[in-house]
MILUMLUM-60879 format. One record per residue (C-alpha): x negated, y negated, z negated; residue in three letters. Coordinates in steps of 0.05 Angstrom, whole numbers, plus 5000, padded with zeros to 4 digits. Layout:
MILUMLUM-60879
XYZALA
...
//
This chain:
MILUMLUM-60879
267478872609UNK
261879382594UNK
257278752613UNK
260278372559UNK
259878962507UNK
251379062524UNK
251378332515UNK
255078372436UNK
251179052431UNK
243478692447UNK
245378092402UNK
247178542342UNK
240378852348UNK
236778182345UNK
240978052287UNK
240178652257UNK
231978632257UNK
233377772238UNK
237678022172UNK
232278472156UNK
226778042170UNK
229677572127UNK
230078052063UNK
223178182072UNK
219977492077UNK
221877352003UNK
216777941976UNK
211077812028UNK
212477092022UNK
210077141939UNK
206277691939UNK
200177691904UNK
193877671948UNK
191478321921UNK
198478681940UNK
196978432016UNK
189678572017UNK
192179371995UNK
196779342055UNK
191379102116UNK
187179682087UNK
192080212084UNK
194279982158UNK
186480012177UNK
186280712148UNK
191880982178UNK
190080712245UNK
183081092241UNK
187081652213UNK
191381732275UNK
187181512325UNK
188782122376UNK
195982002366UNK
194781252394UNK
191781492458UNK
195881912471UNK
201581452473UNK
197380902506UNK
195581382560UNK
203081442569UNK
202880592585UNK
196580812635UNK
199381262682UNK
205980892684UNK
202080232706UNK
198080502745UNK
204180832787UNK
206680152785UNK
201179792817UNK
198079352766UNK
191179142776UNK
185379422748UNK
183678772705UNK
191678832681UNK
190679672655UNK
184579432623UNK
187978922581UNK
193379542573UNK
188580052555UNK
185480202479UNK
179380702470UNK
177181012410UNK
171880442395UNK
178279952408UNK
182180262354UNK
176480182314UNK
175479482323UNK
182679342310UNK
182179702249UNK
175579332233UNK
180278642244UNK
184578842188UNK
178779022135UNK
175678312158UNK
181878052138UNK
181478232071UNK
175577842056UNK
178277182083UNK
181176702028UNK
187976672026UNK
191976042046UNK
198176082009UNK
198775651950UNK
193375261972UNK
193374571945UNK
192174031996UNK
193273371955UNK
196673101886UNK
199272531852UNK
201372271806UNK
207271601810UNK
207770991769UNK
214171291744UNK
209371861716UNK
212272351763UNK
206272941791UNK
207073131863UNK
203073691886UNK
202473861963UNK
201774601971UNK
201375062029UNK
206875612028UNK
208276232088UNK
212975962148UNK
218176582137UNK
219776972191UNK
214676932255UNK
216777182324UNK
212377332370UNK
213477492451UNK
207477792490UNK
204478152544UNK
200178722563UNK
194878792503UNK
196979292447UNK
192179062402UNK
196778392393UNK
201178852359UNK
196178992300UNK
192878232304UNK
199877932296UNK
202478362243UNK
195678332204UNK
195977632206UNK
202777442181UNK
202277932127UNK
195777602101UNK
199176962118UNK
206277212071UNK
210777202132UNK
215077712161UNK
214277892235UNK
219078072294UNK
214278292357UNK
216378392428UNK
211278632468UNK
211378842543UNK
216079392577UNK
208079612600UNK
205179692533UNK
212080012490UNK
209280752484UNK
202780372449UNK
206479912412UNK
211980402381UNK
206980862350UNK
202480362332UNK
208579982296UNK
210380672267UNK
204380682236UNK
204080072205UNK
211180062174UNK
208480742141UNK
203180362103UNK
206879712089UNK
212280252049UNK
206480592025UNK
204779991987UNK
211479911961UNK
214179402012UNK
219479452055UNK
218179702129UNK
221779112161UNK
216278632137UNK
213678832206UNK
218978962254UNK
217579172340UNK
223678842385UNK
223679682431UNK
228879372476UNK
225479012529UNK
230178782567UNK
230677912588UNK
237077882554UNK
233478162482UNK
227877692497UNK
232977152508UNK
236777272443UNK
230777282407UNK
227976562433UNK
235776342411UNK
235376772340UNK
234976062304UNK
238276312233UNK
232676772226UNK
226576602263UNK
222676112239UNK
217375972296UNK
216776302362UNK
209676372383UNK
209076702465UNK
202177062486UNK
201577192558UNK
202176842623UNK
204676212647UNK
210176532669UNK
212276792601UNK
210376212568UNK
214075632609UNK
220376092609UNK
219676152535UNK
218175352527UNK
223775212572UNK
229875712542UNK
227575752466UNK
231875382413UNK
227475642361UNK
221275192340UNK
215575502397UNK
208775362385UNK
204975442462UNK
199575802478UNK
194376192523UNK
195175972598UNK
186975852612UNK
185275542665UNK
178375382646UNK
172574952670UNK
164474942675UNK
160874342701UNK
154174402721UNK
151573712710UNK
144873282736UNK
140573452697UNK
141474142673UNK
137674822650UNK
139975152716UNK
138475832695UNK
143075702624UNK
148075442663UNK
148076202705UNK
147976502650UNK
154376152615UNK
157976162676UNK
156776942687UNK
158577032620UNK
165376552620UNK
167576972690UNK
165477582685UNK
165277852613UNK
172377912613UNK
175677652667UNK
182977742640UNK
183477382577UNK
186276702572UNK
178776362559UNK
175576622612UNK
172876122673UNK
176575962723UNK
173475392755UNK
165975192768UNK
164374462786UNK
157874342809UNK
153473662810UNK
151273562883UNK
143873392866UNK
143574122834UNK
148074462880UNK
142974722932UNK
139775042880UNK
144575332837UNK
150075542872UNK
145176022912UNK
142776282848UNK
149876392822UNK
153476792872UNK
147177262870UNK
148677412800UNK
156677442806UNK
155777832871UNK
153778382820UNK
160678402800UNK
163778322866UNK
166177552855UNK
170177262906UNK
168276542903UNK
174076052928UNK
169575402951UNK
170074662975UNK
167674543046UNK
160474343013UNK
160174962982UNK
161775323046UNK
155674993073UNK
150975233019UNK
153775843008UNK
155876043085UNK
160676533105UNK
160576953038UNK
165576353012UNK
173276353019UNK
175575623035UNK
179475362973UNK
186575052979UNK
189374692924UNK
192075212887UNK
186175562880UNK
183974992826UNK
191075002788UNK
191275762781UNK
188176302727UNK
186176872765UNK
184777322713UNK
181177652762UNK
173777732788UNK
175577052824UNK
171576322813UNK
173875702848UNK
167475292860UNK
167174472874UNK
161773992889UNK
162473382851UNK
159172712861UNK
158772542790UNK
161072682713UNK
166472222718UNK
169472602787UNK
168373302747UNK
171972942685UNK
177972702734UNK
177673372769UNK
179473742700UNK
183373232668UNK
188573402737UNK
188474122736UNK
186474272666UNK
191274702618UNK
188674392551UNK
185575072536UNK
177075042533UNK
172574632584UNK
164574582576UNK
159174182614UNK
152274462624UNK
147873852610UNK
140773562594UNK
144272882582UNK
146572652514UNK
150772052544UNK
154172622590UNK
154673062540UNK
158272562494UNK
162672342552UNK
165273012565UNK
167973162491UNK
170672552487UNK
174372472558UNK
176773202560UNK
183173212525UNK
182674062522UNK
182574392451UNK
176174712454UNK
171074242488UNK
163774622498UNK
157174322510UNK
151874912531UNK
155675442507UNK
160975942530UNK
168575802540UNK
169376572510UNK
167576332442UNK
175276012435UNK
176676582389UNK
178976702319UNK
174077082305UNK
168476762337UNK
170876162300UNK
170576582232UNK
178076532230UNK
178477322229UNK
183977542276UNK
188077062313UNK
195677002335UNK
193676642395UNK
191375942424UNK
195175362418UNK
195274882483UNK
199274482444UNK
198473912394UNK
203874042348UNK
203774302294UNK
196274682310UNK
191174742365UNK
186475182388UNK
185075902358UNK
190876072302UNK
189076352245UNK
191376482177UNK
192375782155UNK
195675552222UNK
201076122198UNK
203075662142UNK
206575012130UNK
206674612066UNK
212274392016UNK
211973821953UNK
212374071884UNK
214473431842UNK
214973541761UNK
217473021729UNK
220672841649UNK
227472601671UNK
225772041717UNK
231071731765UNK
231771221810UNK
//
């Protein structure tokens, strides 16, 4: 019985925040741009404003992760700094100076009959959002839709809540400060599967469900959502070092795809190596990952090359994301065996090829089916910002209805305006 009235009692709370979120969407949804621009700022400058007050609730998220045993890579994702606030804050000011999307008009016409149809883009209405670990989402995701005229429901982690209470506290302050109500941006506190649950089943008020975090969270999500989900983030990204190639670029990328940031969904994962260049390179690589204590996870040709310093890879090592200071390493015969090797493990996120070859080159981005496809450049520029999207709301794996890095416009869907004199049919 008291099961069955914490059930009644969590589904009232999603659909108290869905009611609200609801109410709000109309005023975001047709605000003007400058009305939304006033609120990113006044978010930015109370974030800077309260900066101390963050820490010391992230710290909070620390020591409690740290008691629990999460990896280092994991607190690191947890953890803000002063200089992280900052950039947060920065995200929201760059914001501003992006051109809005709404009532952007993508086509018109006009019919025989004389009637005009105008395709416009318009705000999806009420955004949910399910993620892990990285406070910052909080911020990004709430920036986003309110630049993009949606409301937002966010459910971060149990790991992250002191973080992401204050930091929603905060925000809510400024979106009433600027005469809007506090539920445009709303923070799911209970944490609990059953919440999370509800809220991937919270149909009459959520418009699109977007998940950040593992595969874990995202299959689960994918699999038990009624609400429209739009996938993202599992990385399990590739490098191919091909024949020919600028072997000491190709270090250089691959350092910087591994070991960078070696939690974030567009880091490396997986090196494949030509075998005409692998006697040279592969020596030359693990001395610079050994800098940042690499375990490398390699074929039995790599074992040769490398020696003893290599763990042998089993199969799983080339299906999993580590998010950890861990590279799977294969020598490959050819471009086409690298191209079969990642079209079987791949996660659609961001692949690139290290190449001298234009004909390889060309092969690669059009064989890789992956939404970011790299030629001499880094896997860890799949970003919004990198991209010049400002911040982003993840990366979709998915080919409906966007892929790769989500901005502002892939916040929006589009509706028909048709004018007409009286026509019928």
């Amino acid at each position: 019985m008291d099961e069955k009235k914490g059930m009644v009692k969590r589904m009232g709370y999603i659909d108290e925040l869905g009611k609200k979120a609801v109410l709000a969407k109309g005023k975001i949804g047709t605000a003007p741009t400058g009305e939304k621009n006033q609120i990113l700022l006044e978010i930015s400058k109370i974030l800077r404003e309260n900066a101390d007050r963050i820490l010391a609730e992230n710290e909070k998220d620390i020591l409690n992760a740290k008691e629990n045993g999460i990896s280092d890579t994991m607190v690191d994702r947890l953890r803000l700094t002063k200089e992280r606030i900052a950039g947060i804050a920065d995200a929201c000011t760059e914001l501003v100076g992006l051109e809005d999307p709404v009532g952007e008009v993508l086509s018109g016409s006009v019919r025989p009959n004389g009637m005009r149809i105008t395709k416009v883009r318009v705000p999806m209405g009420v955004i949910g959002i399910i993620y892990e670990s990285r406070p910052n989402v909080t911020v990004d995701a709430a920036a986003l839709c309110i630049k993009s005229g949606n409301a937002a429901i966010l459910r971060g982690g149990k790991e992250a809540i002191h973080s992401n209470q204050i930091l929603m506290k905060l925000m809510q302050q400024a979106v009433e400060a600027c005469g809007f109500p506090k539920e445009t941006v709303q923070l799911v506190e209970d944490t609990s599967r059953e919440v999370s649950t509800e809220m991937m089943r919270a149909n009459e008020y959520i418009d699109v469900l977007i998940p950040r975090g593992g595969a874990g969270l995202i299959q689960a999500i994918v699999k038990n959502a009624t609400v429209p989900v739009i996938e993202t983030g599992t990385g399990n990204c590739h490098i191919y070092i091909d024949s020919p190639a600028d072997l000491e670029m190709a270090v250089n990328i691959t350092d910087n795809g591994k070991t960078q940031r070696p939690s974030v969904c567009n880091a490396l994962e997986t090196c494949l190596v030509h075998k005409d260049v692998a006697k040279e390179f592969l020596p030359m690589l693990y001395k610079r990952l050994e800098l940042h204590s690499v375990e490398i996870r390699g074929c039995e040709r790599t074992g040769e090359i490398l020696g003893k310093t290599v763990v042998p890879a089993v199969e799983s090592d080339y299906s999993t994301e580590f998010l950890d200071y861990i590279l799977a390493v294969r020598v490959v015969d050819s471009v086409e065996e690298a191209i079969a090797h990642i079209k079987k493990y791949s996660t659609g996120h961001s692949e690139c090829i290290i190449t001298k070859n234009y004909d390889h080159a060309e092969k690669f981005q059009k064989e890789i089916d992956s939404a970011c496809v790299y030629v001499n450049c880094s896997t860890r520029f799949t970003d919004g910002g990198e991209f010049g999207f400002g911040a982003e709301i993840g990366i979709s794996t998915q080919k409906l209805h966007v892929r790769g890095p989500m901005g502002l416009r892939e916040l929006t869907t589009m509706k028909y305006l048709i004018n007409g004199n009286g026509q019928i049919r």
